[in-house]
N, CA, C, O and CB atoms as a CASP TS submission, in Angstrom:
PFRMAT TS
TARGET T0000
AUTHOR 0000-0000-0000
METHOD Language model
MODEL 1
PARENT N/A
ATOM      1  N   UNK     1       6.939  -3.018  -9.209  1.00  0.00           N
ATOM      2  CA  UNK     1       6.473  -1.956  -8.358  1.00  0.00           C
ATOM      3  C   UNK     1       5.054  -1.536  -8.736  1.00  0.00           C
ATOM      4  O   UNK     1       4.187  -1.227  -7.919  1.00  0.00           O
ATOM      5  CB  UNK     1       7.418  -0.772  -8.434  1.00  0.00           C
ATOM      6  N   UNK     2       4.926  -1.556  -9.922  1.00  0.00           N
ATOM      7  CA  UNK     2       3.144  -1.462 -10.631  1.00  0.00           C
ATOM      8  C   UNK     2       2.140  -1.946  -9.600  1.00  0.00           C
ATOM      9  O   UNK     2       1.096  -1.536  -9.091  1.00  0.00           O
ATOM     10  CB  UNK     2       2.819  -2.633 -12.149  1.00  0.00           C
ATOM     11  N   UNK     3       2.931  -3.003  -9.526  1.00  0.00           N
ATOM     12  CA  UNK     3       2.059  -4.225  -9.203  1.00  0.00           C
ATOM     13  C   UNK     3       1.708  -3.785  -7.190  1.00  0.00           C
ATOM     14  O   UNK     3       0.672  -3.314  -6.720  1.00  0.00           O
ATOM     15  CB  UNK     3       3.271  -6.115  -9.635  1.00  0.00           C
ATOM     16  N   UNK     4       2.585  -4.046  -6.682  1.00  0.00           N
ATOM     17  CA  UNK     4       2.234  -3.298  -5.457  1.00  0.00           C
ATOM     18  C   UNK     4       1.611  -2.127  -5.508  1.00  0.00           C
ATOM     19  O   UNK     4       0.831  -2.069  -4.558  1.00  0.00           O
ATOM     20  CB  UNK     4       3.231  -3.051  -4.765  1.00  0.00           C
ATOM     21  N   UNK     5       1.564  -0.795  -6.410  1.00  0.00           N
ATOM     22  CA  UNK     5       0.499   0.513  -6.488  1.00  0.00           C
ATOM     23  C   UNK     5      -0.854   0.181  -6.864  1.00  0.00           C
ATOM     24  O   UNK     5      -1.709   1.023  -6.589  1.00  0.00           O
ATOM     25  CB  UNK     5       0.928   1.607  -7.565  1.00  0.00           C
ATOM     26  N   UNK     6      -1.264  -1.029  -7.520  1.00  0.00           N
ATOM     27  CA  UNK     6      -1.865  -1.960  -7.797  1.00  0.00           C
ATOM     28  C   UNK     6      -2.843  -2.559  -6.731  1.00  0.00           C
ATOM     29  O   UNK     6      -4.063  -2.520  -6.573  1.00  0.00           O
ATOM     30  CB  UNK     6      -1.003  -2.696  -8.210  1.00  0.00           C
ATOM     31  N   UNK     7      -1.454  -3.312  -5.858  1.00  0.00           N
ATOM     32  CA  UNK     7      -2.537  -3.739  -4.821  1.00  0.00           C
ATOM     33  C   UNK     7      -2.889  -2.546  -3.590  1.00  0.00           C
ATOM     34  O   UNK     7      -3.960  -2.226  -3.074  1.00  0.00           O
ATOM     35  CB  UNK     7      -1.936  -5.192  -4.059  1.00  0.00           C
ATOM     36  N   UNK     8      -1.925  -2.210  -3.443  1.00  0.00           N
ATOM     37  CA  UNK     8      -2.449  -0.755  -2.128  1.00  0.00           C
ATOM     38  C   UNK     8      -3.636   0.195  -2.356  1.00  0.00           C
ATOM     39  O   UNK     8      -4.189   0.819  -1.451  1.00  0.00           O
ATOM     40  CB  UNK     8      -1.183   0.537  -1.974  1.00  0.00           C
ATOM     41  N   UNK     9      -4.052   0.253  -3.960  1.00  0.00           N
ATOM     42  CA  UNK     9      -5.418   0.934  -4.841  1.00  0.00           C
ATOM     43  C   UNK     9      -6.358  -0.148  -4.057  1.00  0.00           C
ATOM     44  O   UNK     9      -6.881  -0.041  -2.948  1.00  0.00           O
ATOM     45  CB  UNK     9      -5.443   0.799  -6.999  1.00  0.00           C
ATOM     46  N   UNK    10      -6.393  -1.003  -4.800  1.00  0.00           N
ATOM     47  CA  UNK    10      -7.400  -2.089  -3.948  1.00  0.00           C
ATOM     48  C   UNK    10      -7.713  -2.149  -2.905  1.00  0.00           C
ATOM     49  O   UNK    10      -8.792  -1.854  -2.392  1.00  0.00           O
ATOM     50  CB  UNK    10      -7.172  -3.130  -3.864  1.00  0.00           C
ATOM     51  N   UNK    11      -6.275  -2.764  -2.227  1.00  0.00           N
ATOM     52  CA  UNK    11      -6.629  -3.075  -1.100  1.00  0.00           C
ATOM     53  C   UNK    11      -7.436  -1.979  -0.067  1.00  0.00           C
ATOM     54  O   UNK    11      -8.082  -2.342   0.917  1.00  0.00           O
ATOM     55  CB  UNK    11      -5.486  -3.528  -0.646  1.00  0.00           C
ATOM     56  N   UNK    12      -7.243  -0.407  -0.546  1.00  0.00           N
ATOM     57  CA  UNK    12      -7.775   0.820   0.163  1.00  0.00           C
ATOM     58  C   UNK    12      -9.400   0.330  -0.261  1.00  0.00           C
ATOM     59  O   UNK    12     -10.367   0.014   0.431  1.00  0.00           O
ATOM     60  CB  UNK    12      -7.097   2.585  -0.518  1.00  0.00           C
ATOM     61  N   UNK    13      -9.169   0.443  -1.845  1.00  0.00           N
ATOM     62  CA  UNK    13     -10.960   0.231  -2.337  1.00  0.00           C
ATOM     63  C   UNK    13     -11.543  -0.651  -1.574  1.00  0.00           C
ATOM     64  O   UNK    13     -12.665  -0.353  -1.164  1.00  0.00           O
ATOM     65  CB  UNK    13     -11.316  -0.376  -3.877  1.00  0.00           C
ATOM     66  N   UNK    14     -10.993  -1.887  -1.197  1.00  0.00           N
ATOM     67  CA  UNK    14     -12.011  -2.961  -0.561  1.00  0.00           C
ATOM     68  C   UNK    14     -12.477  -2.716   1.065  1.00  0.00           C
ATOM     69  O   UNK    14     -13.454  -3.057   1.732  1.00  0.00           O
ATOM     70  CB  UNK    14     -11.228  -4.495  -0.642  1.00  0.00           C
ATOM     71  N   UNK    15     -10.882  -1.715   1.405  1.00  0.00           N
ATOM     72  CA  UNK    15     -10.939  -1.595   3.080  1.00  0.00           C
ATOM     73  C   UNK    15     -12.395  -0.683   3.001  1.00  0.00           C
ATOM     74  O   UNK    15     -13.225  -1.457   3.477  1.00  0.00           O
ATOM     75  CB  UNK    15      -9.288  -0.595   4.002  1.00  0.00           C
ATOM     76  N   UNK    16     -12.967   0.343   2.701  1.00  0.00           N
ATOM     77  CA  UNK    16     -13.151   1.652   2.365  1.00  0.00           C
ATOM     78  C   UNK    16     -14.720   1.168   1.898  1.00  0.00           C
ATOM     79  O   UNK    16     -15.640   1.986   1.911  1.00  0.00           O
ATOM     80  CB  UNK    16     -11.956   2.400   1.179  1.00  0.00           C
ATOM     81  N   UNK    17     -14.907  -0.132   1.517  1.00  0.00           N
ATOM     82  CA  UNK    17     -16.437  -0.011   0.873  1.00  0.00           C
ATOM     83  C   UNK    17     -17.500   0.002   1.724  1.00  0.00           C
ATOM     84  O   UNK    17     -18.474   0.731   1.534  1.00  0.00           O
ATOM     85  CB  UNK    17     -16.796  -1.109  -0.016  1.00  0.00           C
ATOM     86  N   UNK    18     -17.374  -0.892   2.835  1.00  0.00           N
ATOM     87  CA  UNK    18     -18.502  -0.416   4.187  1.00  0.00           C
ATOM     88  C   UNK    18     -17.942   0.725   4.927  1.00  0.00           C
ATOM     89  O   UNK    18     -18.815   1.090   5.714  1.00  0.00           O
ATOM     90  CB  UNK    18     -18.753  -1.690   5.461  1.00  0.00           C
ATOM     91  N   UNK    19     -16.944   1.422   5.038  1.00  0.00           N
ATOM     92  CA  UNK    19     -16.745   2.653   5.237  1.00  0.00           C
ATOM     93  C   UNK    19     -16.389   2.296   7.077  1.00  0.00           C
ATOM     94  O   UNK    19     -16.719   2.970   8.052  1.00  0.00           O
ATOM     95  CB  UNK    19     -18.186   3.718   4.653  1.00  0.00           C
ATOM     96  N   UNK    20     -15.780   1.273   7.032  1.00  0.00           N
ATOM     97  CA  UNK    20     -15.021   1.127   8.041  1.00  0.00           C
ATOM     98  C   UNK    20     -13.724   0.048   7.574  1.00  0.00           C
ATOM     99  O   UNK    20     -13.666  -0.929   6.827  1.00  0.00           O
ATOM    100  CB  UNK    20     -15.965   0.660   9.233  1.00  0.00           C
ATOM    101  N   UNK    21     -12.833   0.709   8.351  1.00  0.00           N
ATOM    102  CA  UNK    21     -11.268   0.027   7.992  1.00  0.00           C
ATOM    103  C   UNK    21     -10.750  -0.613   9.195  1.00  0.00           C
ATOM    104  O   UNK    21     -10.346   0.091  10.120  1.00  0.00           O
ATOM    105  CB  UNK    21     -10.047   1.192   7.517  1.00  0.00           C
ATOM    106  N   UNK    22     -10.729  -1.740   9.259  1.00  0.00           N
ATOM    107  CA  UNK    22     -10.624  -2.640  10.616  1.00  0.00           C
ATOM    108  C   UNK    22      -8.994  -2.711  10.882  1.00  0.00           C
ATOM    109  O   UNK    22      -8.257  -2.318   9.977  1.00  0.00           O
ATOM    110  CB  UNK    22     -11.361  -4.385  10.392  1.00  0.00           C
ATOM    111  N   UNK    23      -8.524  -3.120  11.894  1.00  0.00           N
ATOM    112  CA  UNK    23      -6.929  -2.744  12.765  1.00  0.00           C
ATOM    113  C   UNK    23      -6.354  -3.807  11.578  1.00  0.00           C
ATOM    114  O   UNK    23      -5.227  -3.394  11.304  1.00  0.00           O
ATOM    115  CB  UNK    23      -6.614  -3.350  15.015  1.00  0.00           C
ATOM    116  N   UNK    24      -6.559  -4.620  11.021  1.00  0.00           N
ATOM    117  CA  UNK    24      -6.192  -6.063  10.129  1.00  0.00           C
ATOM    118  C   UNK    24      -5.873  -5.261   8.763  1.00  0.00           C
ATOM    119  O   UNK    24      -4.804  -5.336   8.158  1.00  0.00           O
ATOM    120  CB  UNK    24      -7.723  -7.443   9.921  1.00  0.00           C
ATOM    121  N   UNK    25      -6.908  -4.534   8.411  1.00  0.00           N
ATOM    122  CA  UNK    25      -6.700  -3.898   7.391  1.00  0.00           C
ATOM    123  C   UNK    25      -6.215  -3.035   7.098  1.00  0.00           C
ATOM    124  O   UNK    25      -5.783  -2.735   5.985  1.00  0.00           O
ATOM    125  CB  UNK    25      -7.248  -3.751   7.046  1.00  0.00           C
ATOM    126  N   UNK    26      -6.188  -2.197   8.520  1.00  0.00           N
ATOM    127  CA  UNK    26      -5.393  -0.902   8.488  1.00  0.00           C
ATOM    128  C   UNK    26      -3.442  -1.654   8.338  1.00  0.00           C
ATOM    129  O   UNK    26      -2.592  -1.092   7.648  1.00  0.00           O
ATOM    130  CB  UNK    26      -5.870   0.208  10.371  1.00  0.00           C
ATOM    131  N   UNK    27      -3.229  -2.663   8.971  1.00  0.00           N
ATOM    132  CA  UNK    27      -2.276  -3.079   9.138  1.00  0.00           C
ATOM    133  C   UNK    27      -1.344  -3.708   7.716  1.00  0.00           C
ATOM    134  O   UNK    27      -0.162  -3.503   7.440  1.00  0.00           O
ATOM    135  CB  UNK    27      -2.645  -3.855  10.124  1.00  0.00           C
ATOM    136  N   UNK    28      -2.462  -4.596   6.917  1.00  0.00           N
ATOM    137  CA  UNK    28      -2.022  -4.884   5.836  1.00  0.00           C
ATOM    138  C   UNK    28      -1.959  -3.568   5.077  1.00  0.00           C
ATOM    139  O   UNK    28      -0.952  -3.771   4.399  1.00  0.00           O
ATOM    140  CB  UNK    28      -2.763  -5.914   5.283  1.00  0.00           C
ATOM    141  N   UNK    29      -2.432  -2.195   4.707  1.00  0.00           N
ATOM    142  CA  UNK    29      -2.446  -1.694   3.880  1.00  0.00           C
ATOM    143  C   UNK    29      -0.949  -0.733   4.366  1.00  0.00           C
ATOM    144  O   UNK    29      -0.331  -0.194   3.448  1.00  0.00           O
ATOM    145  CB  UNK    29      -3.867  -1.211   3.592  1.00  0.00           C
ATOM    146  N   UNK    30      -0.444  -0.568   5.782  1.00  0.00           N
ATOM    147  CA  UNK    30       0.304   0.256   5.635  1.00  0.00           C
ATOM    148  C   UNK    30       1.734  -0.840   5.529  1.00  0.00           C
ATOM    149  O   UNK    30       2.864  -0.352   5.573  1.00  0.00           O
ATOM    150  CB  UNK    30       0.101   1.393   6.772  1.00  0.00           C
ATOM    151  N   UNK    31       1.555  -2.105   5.409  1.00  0.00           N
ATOM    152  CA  UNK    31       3.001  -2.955   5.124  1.00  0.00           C
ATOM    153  C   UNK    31       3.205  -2.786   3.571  1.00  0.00           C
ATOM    154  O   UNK    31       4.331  -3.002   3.123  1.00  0.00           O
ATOM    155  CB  UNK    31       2.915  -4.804   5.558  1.00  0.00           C
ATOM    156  N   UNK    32       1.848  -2.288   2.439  1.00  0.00           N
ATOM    157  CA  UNK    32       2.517  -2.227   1.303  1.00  0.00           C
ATOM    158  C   UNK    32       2.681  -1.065   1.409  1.00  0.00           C
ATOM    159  O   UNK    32       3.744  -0.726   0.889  1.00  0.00           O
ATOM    160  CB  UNK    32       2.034  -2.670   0.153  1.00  0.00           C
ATOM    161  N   UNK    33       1.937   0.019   1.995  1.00  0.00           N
ATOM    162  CA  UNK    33       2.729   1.593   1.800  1.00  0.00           C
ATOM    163  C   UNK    33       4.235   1.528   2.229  1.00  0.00           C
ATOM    164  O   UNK    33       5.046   2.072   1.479  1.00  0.00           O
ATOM    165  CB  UNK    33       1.979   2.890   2.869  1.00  0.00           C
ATOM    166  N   UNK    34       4.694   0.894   3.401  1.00  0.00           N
ATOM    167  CA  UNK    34       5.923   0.762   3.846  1.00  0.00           C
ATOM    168  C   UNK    34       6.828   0.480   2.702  1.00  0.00           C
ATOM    169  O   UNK    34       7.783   1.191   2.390  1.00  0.00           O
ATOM    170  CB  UNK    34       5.970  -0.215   4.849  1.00  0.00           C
ATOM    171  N   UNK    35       6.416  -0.734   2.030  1.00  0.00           N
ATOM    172  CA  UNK    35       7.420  -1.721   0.789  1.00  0.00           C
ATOM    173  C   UNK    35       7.449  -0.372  -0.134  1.00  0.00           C
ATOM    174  O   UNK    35       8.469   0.304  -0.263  1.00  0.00           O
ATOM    175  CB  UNK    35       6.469  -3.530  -0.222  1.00  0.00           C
ATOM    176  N   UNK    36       6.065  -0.034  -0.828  1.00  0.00           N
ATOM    177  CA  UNK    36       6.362   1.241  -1.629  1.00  0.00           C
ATOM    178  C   UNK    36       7.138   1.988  -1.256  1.00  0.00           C
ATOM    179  O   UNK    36       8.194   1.971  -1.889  1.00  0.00           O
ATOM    180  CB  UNK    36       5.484   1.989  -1.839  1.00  0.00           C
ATOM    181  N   UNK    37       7.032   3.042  -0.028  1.00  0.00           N
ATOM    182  CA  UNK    37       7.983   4.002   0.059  1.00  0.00           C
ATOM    183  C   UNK    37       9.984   3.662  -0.069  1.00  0.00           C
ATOM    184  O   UNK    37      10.884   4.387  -0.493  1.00  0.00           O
ATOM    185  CB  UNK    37       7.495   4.557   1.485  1.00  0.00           C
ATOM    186  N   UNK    38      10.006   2.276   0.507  1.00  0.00           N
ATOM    187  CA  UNK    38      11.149   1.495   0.518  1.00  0.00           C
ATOM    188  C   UNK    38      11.505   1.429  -1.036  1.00  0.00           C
ATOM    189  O   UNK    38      12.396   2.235  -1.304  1.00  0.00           O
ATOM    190  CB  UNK    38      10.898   0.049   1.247  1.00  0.00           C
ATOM    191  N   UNK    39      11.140   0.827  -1.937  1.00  0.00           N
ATOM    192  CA  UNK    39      11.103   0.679  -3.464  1.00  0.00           C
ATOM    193  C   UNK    39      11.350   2.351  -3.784  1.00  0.00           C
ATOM    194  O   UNK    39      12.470   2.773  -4.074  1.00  0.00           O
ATOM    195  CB  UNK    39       9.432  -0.083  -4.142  1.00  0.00           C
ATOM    196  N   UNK    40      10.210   3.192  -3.697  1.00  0.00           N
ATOM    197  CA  UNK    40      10.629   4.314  -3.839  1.00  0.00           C
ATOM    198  C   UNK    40      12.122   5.241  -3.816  1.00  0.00           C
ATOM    199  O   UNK    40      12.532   6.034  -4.664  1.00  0.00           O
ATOM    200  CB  UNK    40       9.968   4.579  -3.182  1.00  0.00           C
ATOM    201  N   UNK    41      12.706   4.845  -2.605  1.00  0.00           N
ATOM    202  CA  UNK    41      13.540   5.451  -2.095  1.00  0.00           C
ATOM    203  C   UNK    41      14.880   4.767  -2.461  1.00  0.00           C
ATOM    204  O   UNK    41      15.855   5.488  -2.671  1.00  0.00           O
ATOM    205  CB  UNK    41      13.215   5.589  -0.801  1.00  0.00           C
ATOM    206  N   UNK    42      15.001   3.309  -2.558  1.00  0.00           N
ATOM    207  CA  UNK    42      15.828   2.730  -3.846  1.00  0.00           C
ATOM    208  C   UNK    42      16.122   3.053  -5.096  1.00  0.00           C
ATOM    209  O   UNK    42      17.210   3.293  -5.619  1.00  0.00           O
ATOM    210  CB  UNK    42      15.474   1.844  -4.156  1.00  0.00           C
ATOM    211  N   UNK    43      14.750   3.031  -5.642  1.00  0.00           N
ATOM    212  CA  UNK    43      15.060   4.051  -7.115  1.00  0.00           C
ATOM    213  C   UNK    43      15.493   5.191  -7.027  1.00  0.00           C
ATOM    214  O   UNK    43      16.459   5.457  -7.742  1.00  0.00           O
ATOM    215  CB  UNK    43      13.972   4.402  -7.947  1.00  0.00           C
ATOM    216  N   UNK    44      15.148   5.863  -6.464  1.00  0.00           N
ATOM    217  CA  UNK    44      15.701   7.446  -6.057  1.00  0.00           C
ATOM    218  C   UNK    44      17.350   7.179  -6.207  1.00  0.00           C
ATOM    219  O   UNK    44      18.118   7.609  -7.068  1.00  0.00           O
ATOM    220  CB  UNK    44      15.198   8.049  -4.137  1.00  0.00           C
ATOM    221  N   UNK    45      17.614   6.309  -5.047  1.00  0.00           N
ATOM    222  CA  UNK    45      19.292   6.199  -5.050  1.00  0.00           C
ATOM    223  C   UNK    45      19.924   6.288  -6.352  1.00  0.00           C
ATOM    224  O   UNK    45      20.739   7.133  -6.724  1.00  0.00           O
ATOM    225  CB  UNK    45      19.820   4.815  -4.475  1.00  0.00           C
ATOM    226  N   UNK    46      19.427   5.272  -7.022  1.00  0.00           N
ATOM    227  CA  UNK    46      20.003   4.462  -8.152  1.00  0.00           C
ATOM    228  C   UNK    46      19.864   5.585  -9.254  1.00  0.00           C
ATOM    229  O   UNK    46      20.765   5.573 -10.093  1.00  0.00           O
ATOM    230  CB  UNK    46      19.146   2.933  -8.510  1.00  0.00           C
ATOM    231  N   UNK    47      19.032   6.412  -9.377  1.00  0.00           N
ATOM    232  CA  UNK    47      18.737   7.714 -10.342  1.00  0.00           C
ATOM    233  C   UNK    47      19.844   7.811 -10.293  1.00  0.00           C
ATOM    234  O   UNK    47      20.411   8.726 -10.889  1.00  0.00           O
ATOM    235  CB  UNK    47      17.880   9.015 -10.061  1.00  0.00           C
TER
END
C-alpha cells in the first residue's frame, strides 16, 4: 500500500509541473486514489 501512496505523490507531482493536468492524467491518478481508498477500507474491516 506504501507503494501506491508512493505512486499517487508522483504521479500528482509530475501531472502538476506545467500546471496543467490533462483528462489521461486526471484519469490515471484517480484509478490509484480509487485502489487506495479500496485498500483503505479493507484494512479498516480487518481492524
Amino acid at each position: 500500500m506504501i507503494l501506491l501512496h508512493l505512486c499517487l505523490a508522483q504521479g500528482q507531482k509530475i501531472a502538476q509541473m506545467d500546471g496543467v493536468v490533462t483528462p489521461e492524467q486526471a484519469q490515471v491518478l484517480a484509478l490509484i486514489n480509487a485502489k487506495l481508498n479500496t485498500s483503505i477500507s479493507r484494512e479498516t474491516q480487518l481492524v
